[in-house]
mmCIF entry with sequence, helices, sheets and N, C-alpha, C, O atoms, coordinates in Angstrom:
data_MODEL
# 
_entry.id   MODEL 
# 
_entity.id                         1 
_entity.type                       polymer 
_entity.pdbx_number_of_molecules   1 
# 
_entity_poly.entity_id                      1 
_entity_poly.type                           'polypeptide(L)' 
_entity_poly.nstd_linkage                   no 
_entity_poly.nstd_monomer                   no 
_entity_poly.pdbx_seq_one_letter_code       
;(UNK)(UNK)(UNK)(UNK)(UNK)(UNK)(UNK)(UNK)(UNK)(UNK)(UNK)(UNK)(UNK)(UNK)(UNK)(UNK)
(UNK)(UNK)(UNK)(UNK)(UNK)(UNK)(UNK)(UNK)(UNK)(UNK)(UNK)(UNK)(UNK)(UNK)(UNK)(UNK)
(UNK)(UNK)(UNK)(UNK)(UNK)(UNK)(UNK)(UNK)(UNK)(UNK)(UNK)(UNK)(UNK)(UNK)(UNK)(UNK)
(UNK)
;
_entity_poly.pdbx_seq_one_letter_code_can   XXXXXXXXXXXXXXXXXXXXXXXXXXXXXXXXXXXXXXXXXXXXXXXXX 
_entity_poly.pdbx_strand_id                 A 
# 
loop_
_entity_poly_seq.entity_id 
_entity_poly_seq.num 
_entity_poly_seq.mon_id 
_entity_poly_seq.hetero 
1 1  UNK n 
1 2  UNK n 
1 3  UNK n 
1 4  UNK n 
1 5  UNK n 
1 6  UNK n 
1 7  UNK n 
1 8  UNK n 
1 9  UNK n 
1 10 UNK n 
1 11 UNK n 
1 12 UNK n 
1 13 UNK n 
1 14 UNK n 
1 15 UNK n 
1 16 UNK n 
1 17 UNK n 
1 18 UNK n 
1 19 UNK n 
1 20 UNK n 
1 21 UNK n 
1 22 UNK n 
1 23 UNK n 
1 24 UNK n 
1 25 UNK n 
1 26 UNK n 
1 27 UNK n 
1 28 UNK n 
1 29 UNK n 
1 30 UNK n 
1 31 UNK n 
1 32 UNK n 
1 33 UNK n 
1 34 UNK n 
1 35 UNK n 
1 36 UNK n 
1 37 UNK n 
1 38 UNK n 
1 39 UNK n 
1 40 UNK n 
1 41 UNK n 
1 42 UNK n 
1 43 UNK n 
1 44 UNK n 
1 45 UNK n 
1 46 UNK n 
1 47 UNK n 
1 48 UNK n 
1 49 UNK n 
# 
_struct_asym.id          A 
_struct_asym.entity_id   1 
# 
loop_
_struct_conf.conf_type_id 
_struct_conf.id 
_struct_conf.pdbx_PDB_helix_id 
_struct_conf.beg_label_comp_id 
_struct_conf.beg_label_asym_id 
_struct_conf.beg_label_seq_id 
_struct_conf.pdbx_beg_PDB_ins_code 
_struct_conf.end_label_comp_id 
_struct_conf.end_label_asym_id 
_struct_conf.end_label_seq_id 
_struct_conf.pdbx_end_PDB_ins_code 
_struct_conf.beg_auth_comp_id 
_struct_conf.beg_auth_asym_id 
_struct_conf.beg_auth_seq_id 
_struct_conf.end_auth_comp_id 
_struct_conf.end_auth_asym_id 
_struct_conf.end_auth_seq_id 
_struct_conf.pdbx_PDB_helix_class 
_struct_conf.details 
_struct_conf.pdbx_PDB_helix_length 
HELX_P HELX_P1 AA1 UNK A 11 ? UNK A 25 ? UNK A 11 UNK A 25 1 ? 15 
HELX_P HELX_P2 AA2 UNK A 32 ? UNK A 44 ? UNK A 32 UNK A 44 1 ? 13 
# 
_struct_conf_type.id          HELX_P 
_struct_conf_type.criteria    ? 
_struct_conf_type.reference   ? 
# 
loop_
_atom_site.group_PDB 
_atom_site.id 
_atom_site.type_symbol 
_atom_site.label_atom_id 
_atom_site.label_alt_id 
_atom_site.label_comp_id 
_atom_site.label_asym_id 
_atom_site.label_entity_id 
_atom_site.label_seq_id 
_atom_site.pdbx_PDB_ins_code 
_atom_site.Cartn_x 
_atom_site.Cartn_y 
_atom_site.Cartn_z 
_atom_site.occupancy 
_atom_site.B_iso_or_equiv 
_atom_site.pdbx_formal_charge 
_atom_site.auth_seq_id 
_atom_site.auth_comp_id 
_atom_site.auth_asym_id 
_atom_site.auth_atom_id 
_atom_site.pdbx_PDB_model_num 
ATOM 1   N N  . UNK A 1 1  ? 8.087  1.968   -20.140 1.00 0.00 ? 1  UNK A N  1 
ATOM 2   C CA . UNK A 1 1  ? 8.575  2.078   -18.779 1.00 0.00 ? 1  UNK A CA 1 
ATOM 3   C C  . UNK A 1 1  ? 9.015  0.700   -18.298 1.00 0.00 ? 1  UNK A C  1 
ATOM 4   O O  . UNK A 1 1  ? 8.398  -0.303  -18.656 1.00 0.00 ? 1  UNK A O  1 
ATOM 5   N N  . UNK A 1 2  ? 10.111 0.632   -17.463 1.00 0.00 ? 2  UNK A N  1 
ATOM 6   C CA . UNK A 1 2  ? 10.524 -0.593  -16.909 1.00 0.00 ? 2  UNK A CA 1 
ATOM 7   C C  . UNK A 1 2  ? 10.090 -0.846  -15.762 1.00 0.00 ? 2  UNK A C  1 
ATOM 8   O O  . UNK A 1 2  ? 9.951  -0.007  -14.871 1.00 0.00 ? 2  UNK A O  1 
ATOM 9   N N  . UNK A 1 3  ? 9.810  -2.151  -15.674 1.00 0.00 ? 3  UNK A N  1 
ATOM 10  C CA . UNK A 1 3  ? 9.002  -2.771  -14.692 1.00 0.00 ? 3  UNK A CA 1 
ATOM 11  C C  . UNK A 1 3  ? 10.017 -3.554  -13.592 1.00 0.00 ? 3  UNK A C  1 
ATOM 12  O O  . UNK A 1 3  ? 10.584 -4.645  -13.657 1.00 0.00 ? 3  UNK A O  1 
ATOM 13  N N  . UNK A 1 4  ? 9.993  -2.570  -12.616 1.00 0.00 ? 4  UNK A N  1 
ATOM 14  C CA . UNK A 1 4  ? 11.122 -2.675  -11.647 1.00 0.00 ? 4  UNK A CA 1 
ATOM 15  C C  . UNK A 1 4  ? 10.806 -3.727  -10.427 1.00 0.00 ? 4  UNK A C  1 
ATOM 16  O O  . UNK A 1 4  ? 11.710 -4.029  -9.647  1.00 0.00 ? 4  UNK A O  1 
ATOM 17  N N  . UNK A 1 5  ? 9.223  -4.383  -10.266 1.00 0.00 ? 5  UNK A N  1 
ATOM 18  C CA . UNK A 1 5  ? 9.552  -5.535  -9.473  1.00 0.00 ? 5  UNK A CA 1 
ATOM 19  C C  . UNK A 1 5  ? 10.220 -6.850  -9.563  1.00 0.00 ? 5  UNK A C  1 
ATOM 20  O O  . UNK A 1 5  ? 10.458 -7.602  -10.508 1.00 0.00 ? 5  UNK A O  1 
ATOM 21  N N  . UNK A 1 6  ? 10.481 -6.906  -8.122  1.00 0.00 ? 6  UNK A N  1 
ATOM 22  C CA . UNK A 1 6  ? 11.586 -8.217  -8.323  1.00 0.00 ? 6  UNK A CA 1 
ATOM 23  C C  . UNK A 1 6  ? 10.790 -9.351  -7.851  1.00 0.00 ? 6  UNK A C  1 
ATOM 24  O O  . UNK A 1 6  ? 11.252 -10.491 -7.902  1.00 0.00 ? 6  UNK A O  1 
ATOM 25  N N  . UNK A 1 7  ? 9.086  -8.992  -7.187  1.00 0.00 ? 7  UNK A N  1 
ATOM 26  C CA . UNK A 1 7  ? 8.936  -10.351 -6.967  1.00 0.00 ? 7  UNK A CA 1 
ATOM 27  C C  . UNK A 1 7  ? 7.242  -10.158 -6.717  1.00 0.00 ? 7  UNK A C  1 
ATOM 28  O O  . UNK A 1 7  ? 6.663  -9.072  -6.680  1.00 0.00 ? 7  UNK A O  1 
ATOM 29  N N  . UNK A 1 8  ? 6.713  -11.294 -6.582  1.00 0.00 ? 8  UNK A N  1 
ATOM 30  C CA . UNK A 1 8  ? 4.861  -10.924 -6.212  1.00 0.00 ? 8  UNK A CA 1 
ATOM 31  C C  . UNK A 1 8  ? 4.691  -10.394 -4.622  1.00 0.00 ? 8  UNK A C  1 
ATOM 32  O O  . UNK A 1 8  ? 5.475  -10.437 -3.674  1.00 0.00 ? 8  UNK A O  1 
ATOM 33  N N  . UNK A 1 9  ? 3.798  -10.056 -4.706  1.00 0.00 ? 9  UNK A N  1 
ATOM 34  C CA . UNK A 1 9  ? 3.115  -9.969  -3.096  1.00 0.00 ? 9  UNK A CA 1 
ATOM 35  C C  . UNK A 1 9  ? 2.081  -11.037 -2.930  1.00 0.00 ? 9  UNK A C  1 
ATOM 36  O O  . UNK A 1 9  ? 1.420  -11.653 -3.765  1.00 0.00 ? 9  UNK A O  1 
ATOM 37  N N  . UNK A 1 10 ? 2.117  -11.082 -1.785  1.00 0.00 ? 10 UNK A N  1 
ATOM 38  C CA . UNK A 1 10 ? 1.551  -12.727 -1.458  1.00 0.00 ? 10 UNK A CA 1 
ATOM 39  C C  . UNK A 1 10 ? -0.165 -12.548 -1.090  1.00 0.00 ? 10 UNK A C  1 
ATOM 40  O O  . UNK A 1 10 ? -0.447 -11.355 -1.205  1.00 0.00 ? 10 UNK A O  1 
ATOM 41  N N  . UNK A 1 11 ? -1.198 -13.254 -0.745  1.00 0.00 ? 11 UNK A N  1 
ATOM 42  C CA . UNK A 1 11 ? -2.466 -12.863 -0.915  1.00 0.00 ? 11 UNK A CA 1 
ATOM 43  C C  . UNK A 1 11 ? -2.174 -12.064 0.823   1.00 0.00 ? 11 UNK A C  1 
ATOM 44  O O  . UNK A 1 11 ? -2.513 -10.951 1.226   1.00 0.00 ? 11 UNK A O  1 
ATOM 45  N N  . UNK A 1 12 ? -1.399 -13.217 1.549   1.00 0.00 ? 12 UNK A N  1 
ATOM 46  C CA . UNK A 1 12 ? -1.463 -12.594 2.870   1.00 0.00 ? 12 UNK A CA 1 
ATOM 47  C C  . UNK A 1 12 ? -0.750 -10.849 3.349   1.00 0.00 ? 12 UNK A C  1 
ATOM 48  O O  . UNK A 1 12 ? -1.176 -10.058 4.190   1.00 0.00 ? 12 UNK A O  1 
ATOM 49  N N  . UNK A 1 13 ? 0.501  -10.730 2.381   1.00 0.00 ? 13 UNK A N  1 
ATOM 50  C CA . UNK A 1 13 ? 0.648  -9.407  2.424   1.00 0.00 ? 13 UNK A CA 1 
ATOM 51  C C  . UNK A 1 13 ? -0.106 -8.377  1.871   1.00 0.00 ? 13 UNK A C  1 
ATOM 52  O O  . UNK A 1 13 ? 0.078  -7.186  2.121   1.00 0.00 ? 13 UNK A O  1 
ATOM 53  N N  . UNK A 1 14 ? -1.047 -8.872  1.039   1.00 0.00 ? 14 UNK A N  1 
ATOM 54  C CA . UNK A 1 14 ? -2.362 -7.783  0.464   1.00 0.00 ? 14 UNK A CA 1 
ATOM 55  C C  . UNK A 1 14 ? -3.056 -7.571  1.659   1.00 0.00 ? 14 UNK A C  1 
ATOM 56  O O  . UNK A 1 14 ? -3.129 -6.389  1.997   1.00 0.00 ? 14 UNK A O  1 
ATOM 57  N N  . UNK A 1 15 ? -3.763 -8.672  2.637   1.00 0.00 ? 15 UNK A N  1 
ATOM 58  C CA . UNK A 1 15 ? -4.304 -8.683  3.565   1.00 0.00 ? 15 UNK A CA 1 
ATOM 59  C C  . UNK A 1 15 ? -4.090 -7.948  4.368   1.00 0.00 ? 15 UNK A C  1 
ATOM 60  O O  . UNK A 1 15 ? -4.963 -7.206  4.818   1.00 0.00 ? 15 UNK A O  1 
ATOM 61  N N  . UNK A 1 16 ? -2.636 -7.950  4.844   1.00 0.00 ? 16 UNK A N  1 
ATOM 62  C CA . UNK A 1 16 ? -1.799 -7.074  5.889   1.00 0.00 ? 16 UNK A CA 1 
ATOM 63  C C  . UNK A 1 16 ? -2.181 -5.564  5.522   1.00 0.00 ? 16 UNK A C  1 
ATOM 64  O O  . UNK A 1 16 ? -2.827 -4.702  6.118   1.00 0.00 ? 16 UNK A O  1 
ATOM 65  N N  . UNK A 1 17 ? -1.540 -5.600  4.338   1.00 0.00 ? 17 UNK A N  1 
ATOM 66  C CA . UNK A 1 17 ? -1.834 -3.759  3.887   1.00 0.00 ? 17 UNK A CA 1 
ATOM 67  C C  . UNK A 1 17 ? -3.074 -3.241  3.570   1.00 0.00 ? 17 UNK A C  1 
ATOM 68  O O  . UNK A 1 17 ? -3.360 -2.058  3.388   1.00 0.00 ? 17 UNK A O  1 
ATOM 69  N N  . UNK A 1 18 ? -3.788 -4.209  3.518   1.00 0.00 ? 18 UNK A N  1 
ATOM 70  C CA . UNK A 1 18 ? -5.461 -3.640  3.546   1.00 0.00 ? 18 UNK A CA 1 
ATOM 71  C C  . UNK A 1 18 ? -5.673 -3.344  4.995   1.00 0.00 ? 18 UNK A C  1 
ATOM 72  O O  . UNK A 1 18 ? -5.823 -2.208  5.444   1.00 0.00 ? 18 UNK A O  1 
ATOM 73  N N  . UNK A 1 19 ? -5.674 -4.388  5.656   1.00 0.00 ? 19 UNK A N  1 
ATOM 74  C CA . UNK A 1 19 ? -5.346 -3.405  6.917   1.00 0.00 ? 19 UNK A CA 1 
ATOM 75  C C  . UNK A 1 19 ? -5.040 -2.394  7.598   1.00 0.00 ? 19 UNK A C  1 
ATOM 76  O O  . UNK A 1 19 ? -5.880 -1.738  8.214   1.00 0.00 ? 19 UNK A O  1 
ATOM 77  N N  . UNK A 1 20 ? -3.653 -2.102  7.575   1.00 0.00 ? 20 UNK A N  1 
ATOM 78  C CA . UNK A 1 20 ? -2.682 -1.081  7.601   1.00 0.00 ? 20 UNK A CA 1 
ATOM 79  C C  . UNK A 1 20 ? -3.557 0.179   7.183   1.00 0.00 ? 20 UNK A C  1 
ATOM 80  O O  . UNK A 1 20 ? -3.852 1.134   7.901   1.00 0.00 ? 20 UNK A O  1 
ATOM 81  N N  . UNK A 1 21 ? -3.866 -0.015  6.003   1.00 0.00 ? 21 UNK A N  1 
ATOM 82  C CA . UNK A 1 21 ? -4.591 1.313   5.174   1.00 0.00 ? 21 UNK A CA 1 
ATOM 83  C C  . UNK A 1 21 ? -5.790 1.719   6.050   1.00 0.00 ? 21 UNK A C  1 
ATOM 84  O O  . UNK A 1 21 ? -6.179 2.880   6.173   1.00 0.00 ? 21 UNK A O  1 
ATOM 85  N N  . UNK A 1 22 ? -6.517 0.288   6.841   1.00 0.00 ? 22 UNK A N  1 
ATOM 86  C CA . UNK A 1 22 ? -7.853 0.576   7.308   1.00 0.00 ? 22 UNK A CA 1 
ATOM 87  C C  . UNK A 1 22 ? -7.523 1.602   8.887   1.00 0.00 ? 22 UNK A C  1 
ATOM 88  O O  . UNK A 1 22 ? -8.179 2.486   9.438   1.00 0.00 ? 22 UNK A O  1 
ATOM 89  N N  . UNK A 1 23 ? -6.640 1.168   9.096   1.00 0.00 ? 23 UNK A N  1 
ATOM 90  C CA . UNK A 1 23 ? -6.352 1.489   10.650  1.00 0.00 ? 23 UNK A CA 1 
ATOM 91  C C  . UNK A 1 23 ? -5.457 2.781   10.032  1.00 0.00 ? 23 UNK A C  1 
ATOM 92  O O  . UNK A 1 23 ? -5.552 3.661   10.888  1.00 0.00 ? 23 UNK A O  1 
ATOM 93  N N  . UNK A 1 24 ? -4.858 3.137   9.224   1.00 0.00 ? 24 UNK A N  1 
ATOM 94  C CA . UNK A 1 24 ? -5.080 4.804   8.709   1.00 0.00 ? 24 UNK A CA 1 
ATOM 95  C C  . UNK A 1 24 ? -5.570 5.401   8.916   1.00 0.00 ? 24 UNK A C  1 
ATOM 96  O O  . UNK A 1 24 ? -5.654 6.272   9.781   1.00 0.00 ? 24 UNK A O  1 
ATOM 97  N N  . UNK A 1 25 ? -6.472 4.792   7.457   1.00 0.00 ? 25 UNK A N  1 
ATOM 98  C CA . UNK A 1 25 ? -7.952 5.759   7.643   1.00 0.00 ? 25 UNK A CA 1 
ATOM 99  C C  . UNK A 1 25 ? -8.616 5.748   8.978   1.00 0.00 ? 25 UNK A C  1 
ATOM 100 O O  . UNK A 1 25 ? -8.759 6.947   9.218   1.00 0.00 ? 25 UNK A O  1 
ATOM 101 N N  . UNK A 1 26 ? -9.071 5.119   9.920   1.00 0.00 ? 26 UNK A N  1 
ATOM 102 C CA . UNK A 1 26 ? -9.699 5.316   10.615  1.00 0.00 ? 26 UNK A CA 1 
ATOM 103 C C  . UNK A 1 26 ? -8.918 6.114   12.031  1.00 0.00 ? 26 UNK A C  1 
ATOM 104 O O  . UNK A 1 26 ? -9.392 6.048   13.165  1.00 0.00 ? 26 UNK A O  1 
ATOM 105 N N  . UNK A 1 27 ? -7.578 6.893   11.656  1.00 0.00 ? 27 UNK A N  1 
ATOM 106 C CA . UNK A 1 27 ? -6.740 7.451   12.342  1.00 0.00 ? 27 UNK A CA 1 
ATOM 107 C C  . UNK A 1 27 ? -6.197 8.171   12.083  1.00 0.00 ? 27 UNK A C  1 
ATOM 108 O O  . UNK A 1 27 ? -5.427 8.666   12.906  1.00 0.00 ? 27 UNK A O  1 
ATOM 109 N N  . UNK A 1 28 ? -6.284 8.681   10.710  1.00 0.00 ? 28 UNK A N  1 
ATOM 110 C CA . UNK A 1 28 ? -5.631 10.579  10.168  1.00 0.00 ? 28 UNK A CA 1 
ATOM 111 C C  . UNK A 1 28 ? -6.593 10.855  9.049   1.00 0.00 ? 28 UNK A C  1 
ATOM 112 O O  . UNK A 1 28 ? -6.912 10.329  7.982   1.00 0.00 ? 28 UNK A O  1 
ATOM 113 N N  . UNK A 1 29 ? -6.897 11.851  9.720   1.00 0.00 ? 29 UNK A N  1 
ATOM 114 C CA . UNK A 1 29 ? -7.766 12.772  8.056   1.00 0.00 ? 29 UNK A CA 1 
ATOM 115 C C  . UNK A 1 29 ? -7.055 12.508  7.072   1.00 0.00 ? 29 UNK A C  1 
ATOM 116 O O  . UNK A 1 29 ? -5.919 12.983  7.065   1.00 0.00 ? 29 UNK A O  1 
ATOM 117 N N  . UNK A 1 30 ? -7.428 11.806  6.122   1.00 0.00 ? 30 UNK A N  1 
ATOM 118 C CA . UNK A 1 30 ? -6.788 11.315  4.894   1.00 0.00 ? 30 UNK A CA 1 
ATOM 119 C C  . UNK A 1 30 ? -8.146 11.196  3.590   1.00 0.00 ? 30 UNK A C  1 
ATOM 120 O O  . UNK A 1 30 ? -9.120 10.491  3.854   1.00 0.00 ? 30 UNK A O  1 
ATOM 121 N N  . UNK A 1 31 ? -8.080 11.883  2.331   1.00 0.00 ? 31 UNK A N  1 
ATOM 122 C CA . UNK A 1 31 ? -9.018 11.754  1.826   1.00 0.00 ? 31 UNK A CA 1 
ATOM 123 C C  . UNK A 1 31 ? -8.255 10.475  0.687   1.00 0.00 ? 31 UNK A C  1 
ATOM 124 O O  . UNK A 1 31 ? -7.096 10.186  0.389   1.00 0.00 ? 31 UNK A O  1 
ATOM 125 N N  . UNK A 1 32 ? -9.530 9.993   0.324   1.00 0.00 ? 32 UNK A N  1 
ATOM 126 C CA . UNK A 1 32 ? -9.081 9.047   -1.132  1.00 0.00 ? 32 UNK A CA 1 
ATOM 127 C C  . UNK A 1 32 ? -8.549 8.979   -1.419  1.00 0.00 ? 32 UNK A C  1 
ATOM 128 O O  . UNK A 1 32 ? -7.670 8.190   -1.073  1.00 0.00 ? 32 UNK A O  1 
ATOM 129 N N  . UNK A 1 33 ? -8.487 10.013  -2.716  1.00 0.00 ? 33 UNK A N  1 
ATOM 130 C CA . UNK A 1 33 ? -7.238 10.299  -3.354  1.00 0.00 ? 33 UNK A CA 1 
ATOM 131 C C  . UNK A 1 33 ? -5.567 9.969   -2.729  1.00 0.00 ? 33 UNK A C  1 
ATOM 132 O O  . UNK A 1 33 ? -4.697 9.208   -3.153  1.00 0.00 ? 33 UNK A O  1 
ATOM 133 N N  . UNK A 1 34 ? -5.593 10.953  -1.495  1.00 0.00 ? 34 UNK A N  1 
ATOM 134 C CA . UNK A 1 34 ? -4.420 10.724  -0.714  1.00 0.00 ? 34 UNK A CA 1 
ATOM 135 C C  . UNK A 1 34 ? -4.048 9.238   -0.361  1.00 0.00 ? 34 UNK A C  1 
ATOM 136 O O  . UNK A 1 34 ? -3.038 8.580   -0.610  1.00 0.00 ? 34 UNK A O  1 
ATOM 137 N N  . UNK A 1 35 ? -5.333 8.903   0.373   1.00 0.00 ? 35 UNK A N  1 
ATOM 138 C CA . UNK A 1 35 ? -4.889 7.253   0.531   1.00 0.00 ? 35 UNK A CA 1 
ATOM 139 C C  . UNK A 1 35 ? -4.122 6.427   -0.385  1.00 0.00 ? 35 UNK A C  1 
ATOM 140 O O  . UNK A 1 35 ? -3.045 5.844   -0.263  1.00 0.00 ? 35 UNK A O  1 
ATOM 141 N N  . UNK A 1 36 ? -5.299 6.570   -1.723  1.00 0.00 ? 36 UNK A N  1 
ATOM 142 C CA . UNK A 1 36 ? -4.508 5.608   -3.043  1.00 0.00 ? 36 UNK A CA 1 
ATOM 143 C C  . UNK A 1 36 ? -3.625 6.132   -3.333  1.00 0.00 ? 36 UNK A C  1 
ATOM 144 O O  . UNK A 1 36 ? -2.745 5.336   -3.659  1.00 0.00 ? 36 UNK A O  1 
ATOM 145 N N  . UNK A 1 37 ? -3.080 8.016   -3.469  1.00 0.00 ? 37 UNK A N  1 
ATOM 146 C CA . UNK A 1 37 ? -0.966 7.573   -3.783  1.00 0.00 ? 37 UNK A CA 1 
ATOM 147 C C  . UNK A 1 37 ? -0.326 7.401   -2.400  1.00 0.00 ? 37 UNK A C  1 
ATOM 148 O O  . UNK A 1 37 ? 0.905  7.417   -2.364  1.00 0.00 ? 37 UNK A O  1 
ATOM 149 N N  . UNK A 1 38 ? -0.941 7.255   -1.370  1.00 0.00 ? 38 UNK A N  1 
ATOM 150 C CA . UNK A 1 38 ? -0.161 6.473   -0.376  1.00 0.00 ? 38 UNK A CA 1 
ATOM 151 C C  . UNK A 1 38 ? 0.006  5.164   -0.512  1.00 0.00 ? 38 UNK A C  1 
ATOM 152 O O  . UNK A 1 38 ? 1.068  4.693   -0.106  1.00 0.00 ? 38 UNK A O  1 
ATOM 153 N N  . UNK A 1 39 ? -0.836 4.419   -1.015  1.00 0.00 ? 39 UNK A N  1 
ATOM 154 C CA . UNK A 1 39 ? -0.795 2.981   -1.027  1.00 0.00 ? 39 UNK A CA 1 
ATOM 155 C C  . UNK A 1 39 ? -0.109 2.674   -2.626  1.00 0.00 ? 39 UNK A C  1 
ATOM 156 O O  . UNK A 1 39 ? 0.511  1.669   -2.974  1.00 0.00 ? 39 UNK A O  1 
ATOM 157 N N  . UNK A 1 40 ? -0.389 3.685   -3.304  1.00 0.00 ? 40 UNK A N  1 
ATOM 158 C CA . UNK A 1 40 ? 0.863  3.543   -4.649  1.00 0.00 ? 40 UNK A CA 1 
ATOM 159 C C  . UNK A 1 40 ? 2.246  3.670   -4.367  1.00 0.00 ? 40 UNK A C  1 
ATOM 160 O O  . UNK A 1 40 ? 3.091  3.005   -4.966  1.00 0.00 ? 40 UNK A O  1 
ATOM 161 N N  . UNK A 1 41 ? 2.489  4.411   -3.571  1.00 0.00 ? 41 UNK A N  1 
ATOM 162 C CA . UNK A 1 41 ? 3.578  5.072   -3.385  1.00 0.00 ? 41 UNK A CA 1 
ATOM 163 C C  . UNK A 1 41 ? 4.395  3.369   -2.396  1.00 0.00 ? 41 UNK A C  1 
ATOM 164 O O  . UNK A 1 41 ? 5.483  2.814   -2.556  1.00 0.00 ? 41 UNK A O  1 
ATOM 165 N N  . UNK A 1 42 ? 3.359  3.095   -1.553  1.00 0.00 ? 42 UNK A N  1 
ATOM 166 C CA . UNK A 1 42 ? 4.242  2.371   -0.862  1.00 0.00 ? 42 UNK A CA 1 
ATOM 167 C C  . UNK A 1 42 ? 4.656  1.063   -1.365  1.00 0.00 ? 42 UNK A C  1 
ATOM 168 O O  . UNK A 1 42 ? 5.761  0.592   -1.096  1.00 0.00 ? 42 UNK A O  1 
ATOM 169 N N  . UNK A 1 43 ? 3.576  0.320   -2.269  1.00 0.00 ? 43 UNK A N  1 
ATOM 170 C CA . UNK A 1 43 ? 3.397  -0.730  -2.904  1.00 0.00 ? 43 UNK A CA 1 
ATOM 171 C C  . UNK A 1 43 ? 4.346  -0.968  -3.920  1.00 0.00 ? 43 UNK A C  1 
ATOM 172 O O  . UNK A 1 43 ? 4.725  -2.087  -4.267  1.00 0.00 ? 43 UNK A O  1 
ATOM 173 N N  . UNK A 1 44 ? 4.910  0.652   -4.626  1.00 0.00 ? 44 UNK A N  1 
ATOM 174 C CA . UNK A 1 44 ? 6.060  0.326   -5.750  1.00 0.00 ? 44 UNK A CA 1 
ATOM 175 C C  . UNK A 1 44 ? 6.968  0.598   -5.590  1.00 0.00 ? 44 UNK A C  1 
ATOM 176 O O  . UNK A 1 44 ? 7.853  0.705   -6.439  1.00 0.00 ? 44 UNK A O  1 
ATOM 177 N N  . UNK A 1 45 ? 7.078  0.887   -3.961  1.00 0.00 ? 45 UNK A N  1 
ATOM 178 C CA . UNK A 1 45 ? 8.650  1.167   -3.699  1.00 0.00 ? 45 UNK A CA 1 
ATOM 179 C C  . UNK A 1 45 ? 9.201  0.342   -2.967  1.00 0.00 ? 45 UNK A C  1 
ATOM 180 O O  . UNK A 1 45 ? 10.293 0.636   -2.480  1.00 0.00 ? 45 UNK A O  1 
ATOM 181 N N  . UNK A 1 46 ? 8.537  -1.042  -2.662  1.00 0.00 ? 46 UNK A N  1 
ATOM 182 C CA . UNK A 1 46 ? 8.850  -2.257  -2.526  1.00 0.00 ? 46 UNK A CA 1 
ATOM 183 C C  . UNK A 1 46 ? 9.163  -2.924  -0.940  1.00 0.00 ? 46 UNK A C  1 
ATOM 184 O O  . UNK A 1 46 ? 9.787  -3.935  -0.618  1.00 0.00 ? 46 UNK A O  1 
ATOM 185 N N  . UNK A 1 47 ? 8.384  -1.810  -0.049  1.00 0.00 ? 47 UNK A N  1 
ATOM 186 C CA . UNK A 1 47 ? 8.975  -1.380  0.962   1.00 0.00 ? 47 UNK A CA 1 
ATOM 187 C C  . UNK A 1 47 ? 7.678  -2.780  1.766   1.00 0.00 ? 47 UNK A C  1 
ATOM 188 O O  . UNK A 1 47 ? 6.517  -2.896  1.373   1.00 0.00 ? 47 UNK A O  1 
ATOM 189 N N  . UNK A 1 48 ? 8.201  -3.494  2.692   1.00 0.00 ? 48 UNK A N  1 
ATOM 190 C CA . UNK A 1 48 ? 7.583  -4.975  3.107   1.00 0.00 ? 48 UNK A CA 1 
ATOM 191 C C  . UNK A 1 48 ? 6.840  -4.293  4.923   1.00 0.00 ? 48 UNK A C  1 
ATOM 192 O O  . UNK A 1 48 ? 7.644  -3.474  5.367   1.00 0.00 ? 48 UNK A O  1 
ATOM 193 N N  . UNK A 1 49 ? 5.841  -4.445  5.709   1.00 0.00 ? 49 UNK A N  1 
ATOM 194 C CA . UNK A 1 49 ? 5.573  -4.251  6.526   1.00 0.00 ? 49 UNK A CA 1 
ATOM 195 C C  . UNK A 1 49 ? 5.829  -5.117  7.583   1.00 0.00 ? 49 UNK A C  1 
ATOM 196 O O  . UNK A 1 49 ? 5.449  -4.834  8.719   1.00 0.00 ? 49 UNK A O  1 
# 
């Protein structure tokens, strides 16, 4: 499979989206599972917050 990123994520944009994810969860019924291919989904589609 080809490895389609073009660049790193920075420690501070991990930070950000750990966030993001927390204030999710703590705001739509979302189980696990769902969370992590949400946070797959968003992380490899390169999409910046």
């Amino acid at each position: 499979m080809e490895n389609r990123c073009s660049r790193v994520v920075t420690f501070e944009e991990l930070v950000k989206f750990k966030a993001y994810l927390v204030v999710l969860k703590d705001n739509v019924a979302i189980s696990k599972i769902e969370m992590e291919a949400a946070s797959s989904l968003i992380l490899l589609s390169g999409n910046t917050m």
